[in-house]
DRENMI-230052 format. One record per residue (C-alpha): x, y, z. Coordinates in nm, 2 decimals. Each point is the difference from the previous one (the first is absolute). Layout:
<recs>
[rec [X; Y; Z]]
...
</recs>
This chain:
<recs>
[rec [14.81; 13.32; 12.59]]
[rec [-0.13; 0.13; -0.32]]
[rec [-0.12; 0.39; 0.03]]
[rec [-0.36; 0.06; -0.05]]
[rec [-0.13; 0.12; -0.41]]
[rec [0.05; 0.37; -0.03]]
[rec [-0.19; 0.22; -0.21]]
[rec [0.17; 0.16; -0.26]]
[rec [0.02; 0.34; 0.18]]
[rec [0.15; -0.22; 0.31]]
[rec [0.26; -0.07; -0.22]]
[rec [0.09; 0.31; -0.12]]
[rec [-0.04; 0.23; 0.35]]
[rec [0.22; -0.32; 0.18]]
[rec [0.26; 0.12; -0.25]]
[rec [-0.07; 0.37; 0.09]]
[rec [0.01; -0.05; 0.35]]
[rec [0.33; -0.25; -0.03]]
[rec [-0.20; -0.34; 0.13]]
[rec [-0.01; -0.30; -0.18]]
[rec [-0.26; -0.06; -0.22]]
[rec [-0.19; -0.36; -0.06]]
[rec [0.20; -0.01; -0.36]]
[rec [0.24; 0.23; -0.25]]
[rec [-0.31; 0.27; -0.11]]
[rec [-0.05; 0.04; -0.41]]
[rec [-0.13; 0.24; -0.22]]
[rec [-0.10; 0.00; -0.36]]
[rec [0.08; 0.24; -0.26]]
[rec [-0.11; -0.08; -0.36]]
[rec [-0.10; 0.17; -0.31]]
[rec [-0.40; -0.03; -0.12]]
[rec [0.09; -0.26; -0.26]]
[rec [0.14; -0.23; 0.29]]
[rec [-0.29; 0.08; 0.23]]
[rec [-0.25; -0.14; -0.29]]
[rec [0.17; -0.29; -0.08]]
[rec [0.08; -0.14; 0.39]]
[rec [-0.40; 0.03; 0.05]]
[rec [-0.04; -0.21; -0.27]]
[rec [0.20; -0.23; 0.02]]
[rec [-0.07; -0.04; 0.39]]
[rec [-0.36; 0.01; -0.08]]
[rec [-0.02; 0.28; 0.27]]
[rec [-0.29; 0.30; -0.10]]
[rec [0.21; 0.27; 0.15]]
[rec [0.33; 0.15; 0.16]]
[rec [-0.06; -0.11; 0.31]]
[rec [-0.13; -0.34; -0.07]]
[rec [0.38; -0.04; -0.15]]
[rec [0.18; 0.15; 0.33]]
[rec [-0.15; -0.31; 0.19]]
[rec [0.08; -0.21; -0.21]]
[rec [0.32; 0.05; 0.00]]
[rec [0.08; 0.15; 0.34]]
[rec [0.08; 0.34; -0.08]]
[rec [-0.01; 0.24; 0.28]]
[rec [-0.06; 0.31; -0.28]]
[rec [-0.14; 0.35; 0.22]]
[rec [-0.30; 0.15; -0.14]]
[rec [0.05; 0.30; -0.19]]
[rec [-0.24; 0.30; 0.06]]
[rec [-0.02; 0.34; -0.16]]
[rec [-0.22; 0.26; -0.10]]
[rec [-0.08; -0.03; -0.33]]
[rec [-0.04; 0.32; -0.21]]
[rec [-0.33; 0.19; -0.10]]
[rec [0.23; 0.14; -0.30]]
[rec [0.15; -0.16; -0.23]]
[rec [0.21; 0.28; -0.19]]
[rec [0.16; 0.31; 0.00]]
[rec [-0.21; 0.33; -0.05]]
[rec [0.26; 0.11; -0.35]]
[rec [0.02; -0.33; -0.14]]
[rec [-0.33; -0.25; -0.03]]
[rec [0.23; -0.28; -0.07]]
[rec [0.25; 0.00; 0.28]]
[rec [-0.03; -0.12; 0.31]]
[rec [-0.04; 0.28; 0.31]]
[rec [0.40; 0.09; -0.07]]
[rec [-0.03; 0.10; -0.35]]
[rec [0.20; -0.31; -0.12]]
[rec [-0.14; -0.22; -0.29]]
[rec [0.07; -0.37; 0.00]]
[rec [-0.03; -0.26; -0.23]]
[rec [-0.02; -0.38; 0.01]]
[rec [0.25; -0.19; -0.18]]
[rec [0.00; -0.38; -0.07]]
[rec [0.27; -0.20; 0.04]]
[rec [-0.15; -0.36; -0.12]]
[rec [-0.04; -0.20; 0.33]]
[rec [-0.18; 0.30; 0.16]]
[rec [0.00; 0.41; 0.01]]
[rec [0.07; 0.29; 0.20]]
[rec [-0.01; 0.35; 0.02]]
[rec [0.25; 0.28; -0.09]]
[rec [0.00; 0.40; 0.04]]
[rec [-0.05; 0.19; -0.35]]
[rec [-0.05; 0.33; 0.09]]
[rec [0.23; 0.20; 0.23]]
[rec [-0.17; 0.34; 0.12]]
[rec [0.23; 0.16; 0.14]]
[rec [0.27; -0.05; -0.30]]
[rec [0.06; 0.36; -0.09]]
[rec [-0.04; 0.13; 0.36]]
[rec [0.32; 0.24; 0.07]]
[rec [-0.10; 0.21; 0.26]]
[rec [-0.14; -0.05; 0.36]]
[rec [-0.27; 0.20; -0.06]]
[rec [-0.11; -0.21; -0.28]]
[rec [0.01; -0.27; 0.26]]
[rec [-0.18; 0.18; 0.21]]
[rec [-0.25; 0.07; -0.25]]
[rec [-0.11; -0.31; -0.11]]
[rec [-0.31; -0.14; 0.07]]
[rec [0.06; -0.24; 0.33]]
[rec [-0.26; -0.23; 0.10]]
[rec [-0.15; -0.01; 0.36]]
[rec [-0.07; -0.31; 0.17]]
[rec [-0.30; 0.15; 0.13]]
[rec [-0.15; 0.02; -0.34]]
[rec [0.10; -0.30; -0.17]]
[rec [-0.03; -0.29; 0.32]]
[rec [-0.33; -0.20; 0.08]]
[rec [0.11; 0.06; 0.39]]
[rec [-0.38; -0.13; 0.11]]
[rec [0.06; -0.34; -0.17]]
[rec [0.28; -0.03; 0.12]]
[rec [-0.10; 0.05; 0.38]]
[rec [-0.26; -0.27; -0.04]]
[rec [0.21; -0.25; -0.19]]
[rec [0.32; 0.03; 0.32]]
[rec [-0.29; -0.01; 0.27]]
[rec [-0.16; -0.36; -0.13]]
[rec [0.34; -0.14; -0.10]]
[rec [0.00; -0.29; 0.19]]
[rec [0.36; 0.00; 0.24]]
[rec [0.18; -0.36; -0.11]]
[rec [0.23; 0.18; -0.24]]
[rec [0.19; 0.27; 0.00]]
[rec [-0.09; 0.32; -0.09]]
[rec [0.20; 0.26; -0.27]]
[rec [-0.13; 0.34; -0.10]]
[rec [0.21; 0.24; -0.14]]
[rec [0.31; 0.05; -0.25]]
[rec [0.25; 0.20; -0.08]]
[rec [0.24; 0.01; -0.27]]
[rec [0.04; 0.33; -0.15]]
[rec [0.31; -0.01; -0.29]]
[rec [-0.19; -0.23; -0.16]]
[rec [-0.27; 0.25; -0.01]]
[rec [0.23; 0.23; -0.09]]
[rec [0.19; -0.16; -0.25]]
[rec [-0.35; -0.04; -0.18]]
[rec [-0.11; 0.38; -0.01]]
[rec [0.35; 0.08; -0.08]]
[rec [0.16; -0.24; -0.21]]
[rec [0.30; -0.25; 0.13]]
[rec [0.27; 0.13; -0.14]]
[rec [-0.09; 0.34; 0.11]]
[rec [-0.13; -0.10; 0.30]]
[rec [0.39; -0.16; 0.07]]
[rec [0.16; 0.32; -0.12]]
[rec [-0.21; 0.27; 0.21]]
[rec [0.16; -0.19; 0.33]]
[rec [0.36; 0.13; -0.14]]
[rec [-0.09; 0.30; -0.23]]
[rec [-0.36; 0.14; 0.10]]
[rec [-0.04; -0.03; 0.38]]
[rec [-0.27; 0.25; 0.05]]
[rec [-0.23; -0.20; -0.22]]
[rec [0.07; -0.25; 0.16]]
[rec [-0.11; 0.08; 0.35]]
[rec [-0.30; 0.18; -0.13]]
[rec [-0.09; -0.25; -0.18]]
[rec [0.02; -0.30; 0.28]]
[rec [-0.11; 0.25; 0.26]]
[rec [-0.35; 0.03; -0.18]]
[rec [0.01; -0.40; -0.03]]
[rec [0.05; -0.03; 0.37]]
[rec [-0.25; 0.31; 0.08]]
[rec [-0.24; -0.26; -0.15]]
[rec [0.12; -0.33; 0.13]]
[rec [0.06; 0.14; 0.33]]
[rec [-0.37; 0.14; 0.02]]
[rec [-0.18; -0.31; -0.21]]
[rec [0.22; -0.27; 0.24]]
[rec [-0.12; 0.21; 0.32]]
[rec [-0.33; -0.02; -0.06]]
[rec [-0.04; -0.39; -0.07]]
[rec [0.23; -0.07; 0.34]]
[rec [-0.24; 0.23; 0.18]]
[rec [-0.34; -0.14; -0.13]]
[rec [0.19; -0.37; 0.08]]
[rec [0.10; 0.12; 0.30]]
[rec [0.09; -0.35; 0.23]]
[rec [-0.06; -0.24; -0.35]]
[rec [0.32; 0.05; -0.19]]
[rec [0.32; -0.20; 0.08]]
[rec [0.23; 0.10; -0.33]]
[rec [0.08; 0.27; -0.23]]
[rec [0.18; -0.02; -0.34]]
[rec [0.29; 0.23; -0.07]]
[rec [0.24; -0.07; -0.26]]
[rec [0.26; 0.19; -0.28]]
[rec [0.17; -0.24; -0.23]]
[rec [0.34; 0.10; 0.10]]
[rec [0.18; -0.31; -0.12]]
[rec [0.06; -0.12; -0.42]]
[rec [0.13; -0.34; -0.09]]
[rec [0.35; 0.06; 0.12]]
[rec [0.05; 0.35; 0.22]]
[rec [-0.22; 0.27; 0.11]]
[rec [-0.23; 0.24; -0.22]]
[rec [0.11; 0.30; 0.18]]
[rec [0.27; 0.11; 0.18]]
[rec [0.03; -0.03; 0.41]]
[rec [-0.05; 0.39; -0.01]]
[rec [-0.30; 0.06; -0.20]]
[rec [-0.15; -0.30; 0.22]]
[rec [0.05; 0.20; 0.28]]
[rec [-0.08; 0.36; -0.17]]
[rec [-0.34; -0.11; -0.17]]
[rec [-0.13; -0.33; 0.10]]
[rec [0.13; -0.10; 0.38]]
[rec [-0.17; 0.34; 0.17]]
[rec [-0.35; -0.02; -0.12]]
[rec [-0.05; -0.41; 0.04]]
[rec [0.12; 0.08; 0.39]]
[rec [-0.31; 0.30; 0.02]]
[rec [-0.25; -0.32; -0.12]]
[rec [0.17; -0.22; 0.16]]
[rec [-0.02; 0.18; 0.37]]
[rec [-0.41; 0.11; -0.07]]
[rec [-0.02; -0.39; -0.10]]
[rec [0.17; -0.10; 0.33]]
[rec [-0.21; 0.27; 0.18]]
[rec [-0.31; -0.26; -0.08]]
[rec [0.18; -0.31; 0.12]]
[rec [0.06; -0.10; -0.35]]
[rec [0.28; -0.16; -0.17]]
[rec [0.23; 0.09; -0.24]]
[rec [0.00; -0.25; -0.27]]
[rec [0.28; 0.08; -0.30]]
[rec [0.07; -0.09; -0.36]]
[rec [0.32; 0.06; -0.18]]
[rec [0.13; -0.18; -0.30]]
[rec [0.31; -0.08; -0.13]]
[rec [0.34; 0.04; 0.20]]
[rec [-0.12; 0.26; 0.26]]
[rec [0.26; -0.17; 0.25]]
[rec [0.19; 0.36; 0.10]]
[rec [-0.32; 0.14; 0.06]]
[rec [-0.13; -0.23; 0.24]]
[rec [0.19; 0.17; 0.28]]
[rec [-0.19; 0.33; -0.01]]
[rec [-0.31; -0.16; -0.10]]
[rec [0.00; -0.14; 0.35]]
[rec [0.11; 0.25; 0.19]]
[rec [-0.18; 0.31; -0.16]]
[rec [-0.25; -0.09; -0.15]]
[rec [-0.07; -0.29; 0.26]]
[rec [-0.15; -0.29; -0.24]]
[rec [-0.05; -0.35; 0.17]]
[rec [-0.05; -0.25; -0.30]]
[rec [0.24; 0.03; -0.30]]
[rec [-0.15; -0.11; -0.30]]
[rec [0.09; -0.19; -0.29]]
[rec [0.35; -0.14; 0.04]]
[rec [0.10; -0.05; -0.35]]
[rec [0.32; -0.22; 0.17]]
[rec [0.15; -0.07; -0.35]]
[rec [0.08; 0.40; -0.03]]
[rec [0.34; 0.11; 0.18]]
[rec [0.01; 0.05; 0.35]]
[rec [-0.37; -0.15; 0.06]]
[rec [0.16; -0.34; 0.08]]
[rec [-0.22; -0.15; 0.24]]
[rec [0.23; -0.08; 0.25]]
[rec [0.15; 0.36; 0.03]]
[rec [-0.31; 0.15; 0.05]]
[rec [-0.10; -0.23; 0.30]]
[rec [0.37; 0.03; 0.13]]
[rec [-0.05; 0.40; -0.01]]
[rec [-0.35; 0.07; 0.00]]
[rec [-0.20; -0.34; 0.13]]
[rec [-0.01; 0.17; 0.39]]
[rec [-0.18; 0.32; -0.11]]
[rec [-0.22; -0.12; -0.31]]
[rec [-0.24; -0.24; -0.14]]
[rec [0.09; -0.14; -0.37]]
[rec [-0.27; -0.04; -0.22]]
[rec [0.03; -0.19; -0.35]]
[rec [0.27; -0.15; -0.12]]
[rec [-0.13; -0.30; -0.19]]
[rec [0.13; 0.12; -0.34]]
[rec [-0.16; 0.17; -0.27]]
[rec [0.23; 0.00; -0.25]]
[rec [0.13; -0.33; -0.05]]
[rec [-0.10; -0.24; 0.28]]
[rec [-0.41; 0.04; -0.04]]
[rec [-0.05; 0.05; -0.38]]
[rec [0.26; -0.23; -0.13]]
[rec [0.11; -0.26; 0.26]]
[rec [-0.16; -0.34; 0.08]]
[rec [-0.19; -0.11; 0.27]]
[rec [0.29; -0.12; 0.20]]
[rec [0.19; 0.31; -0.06]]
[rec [-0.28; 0.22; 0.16]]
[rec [-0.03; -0.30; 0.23]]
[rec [0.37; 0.04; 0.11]]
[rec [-0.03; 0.41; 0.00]]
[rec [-0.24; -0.02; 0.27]]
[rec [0.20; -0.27; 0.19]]
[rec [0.30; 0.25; -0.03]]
[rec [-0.18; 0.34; 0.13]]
[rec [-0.11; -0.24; 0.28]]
[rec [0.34; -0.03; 0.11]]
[rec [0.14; 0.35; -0.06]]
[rec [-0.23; 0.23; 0.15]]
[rec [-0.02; -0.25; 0.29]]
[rec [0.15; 0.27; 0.22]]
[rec [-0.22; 0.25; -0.12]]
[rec [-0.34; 0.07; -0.04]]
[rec [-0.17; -0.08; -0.37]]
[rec [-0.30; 0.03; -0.19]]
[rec [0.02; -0.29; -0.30]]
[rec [-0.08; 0.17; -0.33]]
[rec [0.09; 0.05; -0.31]]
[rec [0.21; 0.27; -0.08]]
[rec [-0.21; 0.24; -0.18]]
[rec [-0.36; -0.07; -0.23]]
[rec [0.02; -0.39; -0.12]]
[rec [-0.02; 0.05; -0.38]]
[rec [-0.22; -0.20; -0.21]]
[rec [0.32; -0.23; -0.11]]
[rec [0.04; -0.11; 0.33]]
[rec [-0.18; -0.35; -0.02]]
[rec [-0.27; -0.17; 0.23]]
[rec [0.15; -0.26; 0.10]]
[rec [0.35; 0.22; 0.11]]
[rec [-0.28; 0.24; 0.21]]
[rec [-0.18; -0.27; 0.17]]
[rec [0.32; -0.15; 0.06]]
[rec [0.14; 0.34; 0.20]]
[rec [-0.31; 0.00; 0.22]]
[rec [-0.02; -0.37; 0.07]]
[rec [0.35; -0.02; 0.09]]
[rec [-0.01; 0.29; 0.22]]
[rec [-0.30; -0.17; 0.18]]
[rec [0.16; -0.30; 0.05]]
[rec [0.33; 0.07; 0.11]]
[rec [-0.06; 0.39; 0.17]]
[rec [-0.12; -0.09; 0.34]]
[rec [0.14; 0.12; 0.27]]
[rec [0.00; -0.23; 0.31]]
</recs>
């Protein structure tokens, strides 16, 4: 008997709450360039148009949007103090730090000292509240994120950033103390006004590079792992889930991910780095977690055919069988990722995903 059509935030909370969906759930992740070119060549006027047309179970994304736009010192940075600049790269563009205010910072009380924004006065919290009380309820909901070396790896400068975990602790926790100050406070705020609408949360850290981890097990643990549990548990507190992102080979972290900081759905699965294999992760992990991605980014999407994406999906089928998976691809499709390979993921996925 074939299960009645689920919305897409069926889908997703089936997963949540360990029940069989109608069909494998997918999600979308895409740079601007890509999002241009699939409406017109789908002939669709918007975002949304293109979800339904190609069966993609994408959650809404709401936030407050900010009232100001840049820091009180520096006119031309952003409310951190950190310049950016957009740098072309031929099929498309992106954006890239250029400024790094807190360089030259030696002290904690320079730290200290520095001009810290407060979500109170940079967050449009009323349009917000209106926007999460008319959203209509057949997609999940995510508010919320939280990924603060990144953050801090802008104001202070990556290679310093990576040093000051080994050489200049102190900084360090003043510096991602005031970062979760504000996240904890901003992220608060949106859960409470969305009290009863939100379903998902976004925490991440790139942990993992290519090959091995960014940072050691230790400095996970000392700097990272103790702060996403504190967002994490006031997330749970509001029945929300913990959604996370990590590139790369993050696989000796995923232990302590689950059980300290709690997350539920691991995100990308870059299963061409070591130890991400596929069929380790649903051998160790596939009882506690829900795998999200893992249609590649990096080889498979841009630079494959048809039938390779074709036989990708076919293959993720199969593997994460015994587990619980989101089909997606592994990180932002990049604007040499072709049409045809895209439509190809989400048609294949919609033919062969259900689940009888």
């Amino acid at each position: 008997m074939t299960k009645a059509e689920m919305t897409p935030r069926q889908r997703w909370l089936a997963l949540f709450n360990r029940q069989r969906p109608d069909r494998i759930p997918t999600d979308y992740w895409a740079t601007g360039e890509v999002n241009t070119r699939l409406m017109r060549d789908l002939k669709c006027a918007s975002m949304d148009e293109v979800y339904v047309r190609l069966h993609i179970d994408r959650p809404r994304v709401l936030g407050a949007g900010l009232t100001r736009h840049n820091h009180p010192d520096e006119p031309q940075a952003d409310i951190w103090g950190v310049r950016s600049r957009t740098i072309a790269y031929g099929t498309g563009e992106y954006s890239e730090f250029a400024s790094h205010p807190l360089a030259h910072v030696e002290t904690v009380e320079q730290v200290h000292a520095f001009r810290w924004p407060d979500p109170d006065d940079v967050h449009d919290f009323n349009t917000y509240a209106k926007e999460i009380k008319s959203a209509p309820d057949d997609r999940l909901i995510r508010v919320a994120a939280y990924e603060p070396f990144l953050l801090y790896a802008a104001m202070r400068g990556m290679e310093q950033a990576m040093m000051d975990l080994l050489a200049e602790p102190d900084i360090a926790d003043a510096i991602l103390a005031h970062i979760f100050d504000y996240y904890y406070r901003f992220n608060t705020r949106m859960w409470e006004i969305g009290q009863g609408r939100i379903d998902l949360t976004y925490v991440a850290e790139d942990l993992g590079s290519q090959s091995s981890l960014l940072f050691g097990l230790e400095q996970i643990r000392r700097f990272l792992l103790p702060n996403q549990k504190k967002m994490a548990d006031q997330a749970r507190r509001y029945g929300i889930h913990i959604f996370y992102h990590t590139d790369g080979s993050a696989r000796l972290a995923i232990p302590e991910l689950l059980s300290v900081t709690g997350i539920e759905v691991l995100n990308p699965i870059q299963w061409r780095c070591p130890g991400m294999e596929r069929e380790g992760l649903v051998r160790d992990f596939g009882s506690r977690l829900i795998f999200h991605g893992a249609m590649d980014n990096q080889q498979t999407m841009p630079f494959g055919t048809v039938e390779d994406v074709r036989q990708e999906v076919l293959d993720n089928i199969r593997i994460f069988s015994p587990a619980r998976w989101v089909c997606a691809p592994c990180h932002n499709l990049q604007a040499v990722s072709p049409t045809a390979n895209i439509i190809t993921l989400y048609e294949t996925i919609h033919e062969h995903g259900r689940l009888e």
